[in-house]
C-alpha positions as CSV (number, residue, x, y, z in Angstrom):
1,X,0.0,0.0,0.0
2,X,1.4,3.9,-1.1
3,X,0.7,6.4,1.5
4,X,1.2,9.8,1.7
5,X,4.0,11.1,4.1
6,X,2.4,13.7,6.8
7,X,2.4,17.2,5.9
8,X,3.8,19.5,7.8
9,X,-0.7,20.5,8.9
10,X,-1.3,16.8,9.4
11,X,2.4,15.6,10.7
12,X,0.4,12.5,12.5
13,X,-1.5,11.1,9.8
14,X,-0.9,9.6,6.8
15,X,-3.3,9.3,4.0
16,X,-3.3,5.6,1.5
17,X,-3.0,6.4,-2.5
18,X,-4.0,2.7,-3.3
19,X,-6.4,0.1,-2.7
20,X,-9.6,-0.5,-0.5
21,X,-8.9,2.8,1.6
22,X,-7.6,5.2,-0.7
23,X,-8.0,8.8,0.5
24,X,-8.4,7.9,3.9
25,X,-6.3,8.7,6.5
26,X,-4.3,6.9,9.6
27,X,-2.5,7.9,12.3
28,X,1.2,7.1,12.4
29,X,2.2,8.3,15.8
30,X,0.3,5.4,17.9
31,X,2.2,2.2,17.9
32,X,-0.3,0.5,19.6
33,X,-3.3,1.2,16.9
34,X,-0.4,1.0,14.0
35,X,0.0,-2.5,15.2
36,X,-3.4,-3.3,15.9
37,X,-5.2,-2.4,12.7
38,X,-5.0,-0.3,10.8
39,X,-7.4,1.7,11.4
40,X,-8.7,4.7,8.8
41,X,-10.7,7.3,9.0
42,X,-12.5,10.0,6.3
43,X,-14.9,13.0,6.7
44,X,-17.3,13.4,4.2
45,X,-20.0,16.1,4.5
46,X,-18.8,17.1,7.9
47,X,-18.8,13.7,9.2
48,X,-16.1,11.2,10.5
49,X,-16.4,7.6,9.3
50,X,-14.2,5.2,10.2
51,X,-13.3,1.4,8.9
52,X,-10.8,-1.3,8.5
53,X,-10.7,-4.7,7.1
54,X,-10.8,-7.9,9.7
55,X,-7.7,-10.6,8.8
56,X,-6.5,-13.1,10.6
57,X,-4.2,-11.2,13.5
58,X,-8.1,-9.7,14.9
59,X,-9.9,-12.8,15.4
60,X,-10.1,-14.6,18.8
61,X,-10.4,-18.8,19.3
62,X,-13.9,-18.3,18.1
63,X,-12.8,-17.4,14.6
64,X,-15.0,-13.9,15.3
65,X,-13.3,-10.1,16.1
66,X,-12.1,-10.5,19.3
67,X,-13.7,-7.8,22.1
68,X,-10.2,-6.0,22.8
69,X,-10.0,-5.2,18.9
70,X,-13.6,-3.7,19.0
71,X,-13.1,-2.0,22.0
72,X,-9.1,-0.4,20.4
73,X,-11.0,0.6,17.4
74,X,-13.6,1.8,18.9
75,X,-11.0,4.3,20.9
76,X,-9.6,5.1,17.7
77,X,-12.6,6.4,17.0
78,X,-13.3,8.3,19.7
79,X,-10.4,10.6,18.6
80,X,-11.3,10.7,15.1
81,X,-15.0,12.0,16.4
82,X,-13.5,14.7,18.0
83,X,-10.5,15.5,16.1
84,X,-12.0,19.2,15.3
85,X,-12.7,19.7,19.1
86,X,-8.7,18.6,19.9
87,X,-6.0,21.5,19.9
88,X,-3.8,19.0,21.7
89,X,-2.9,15.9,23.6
90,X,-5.9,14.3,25.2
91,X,-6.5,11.1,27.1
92,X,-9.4,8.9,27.3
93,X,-10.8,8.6,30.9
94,X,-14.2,6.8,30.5
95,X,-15.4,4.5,28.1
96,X,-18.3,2.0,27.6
97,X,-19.1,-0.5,25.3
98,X,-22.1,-3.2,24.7
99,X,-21.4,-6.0,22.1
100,X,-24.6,-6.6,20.0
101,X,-23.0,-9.0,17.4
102,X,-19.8,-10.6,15.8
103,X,-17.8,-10.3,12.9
104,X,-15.6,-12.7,10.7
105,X,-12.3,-12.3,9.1
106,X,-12.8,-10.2,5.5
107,X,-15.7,-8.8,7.0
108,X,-15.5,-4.3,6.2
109,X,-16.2,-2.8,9.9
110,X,-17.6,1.4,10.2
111,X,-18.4,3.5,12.8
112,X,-19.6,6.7,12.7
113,X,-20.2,8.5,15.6
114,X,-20.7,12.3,17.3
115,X,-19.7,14.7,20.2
116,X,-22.3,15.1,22.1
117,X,-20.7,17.4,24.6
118,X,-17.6,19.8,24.2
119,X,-16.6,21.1,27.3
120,X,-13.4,23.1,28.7
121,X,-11.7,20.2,29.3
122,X,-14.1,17.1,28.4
123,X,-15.5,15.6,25.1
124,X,-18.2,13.2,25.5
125,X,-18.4,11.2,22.6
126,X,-21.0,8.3,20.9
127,X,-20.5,6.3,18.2
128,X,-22.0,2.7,16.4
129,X,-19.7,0.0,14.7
130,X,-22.0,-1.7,11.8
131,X,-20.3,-4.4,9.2
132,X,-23.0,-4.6,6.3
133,X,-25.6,-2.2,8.5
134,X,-25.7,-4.9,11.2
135,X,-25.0,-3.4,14.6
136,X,-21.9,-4.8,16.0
137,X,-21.1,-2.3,18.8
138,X,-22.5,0.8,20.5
139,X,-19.6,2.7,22.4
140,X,-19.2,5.6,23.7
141,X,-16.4,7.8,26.1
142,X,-15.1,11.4,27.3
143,X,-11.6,12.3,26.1
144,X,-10.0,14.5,28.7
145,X,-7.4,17.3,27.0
146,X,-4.1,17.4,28.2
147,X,-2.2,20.2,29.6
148,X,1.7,20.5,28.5
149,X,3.5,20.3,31.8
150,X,6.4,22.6,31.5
């Protein structure tokens, strides 16, 4: 896959050139989510959508998405909800999630999602994770911001 090396507004993210997700955009910072997915986001019409594409490395003894890699993605997107609402670092300190269904390797998986709150220092965010419009999971968090300690 060809990405796009950060620019100097976006020096996180890169965006793919190629293939299933082209013109969407990753983070490159996070080792943990680089590792894990990888995740992508887009916004289109004002909107953040997220996705990625189940393999092998997301699947627990089952043979179905395990719960830690819906819960990491749905973090990711989290941040991606409120990435307008972020001047900064941020933490999450609260998130919940209820499993409605499962998902199999190859299967496409969303989420969209909103802020439902911007405050001083809190976001409180919702989202939905669908594969094919079929619920998967409903999530939702506050992202605290992070004052630079000096």
């Amino acid at each position: 896959m060809n990405l796009v090396p950060p620019t100097p507004l976006h020096r996180t993210t890169v965006t793919a050139t190629e293939g299933e997700f082209a013109g969407w955009s990753t983070w490159s910072r996070d080792t943990f989510e680089s590792h894990n997915g990888p995740f992508w986001q887009i916004e289109e019409n004002g909107r953040v959508r997220c996705a990625f594409r189940v393999e092998k490395k997301h699947l627990n003894g089952l043979g179905h998405v395990h719960g830690g890699c819906f819960m990491t993605f749905a973090d990711y997107c989290l941040f991606a909800f409120a990435r307008r609402e972020l001047q900064g670092p941020a933490v999450t300190v609260a998130f919940n999630a209820e499993f409605l269904d499962a998902a199999q390797e190859g299967a496409r998986i969303e989420a969209t999602g909103e802020v439902t709150r911007a405050g001083g220092s809190l976001i409180f965010l919702r989202g939905m994770m669908t594969s094919d419009n079929r619920p998967l999971l409903s999530f939702s968090g506050t992202i605290k911001r992070v004052k630079k300690r000096a």
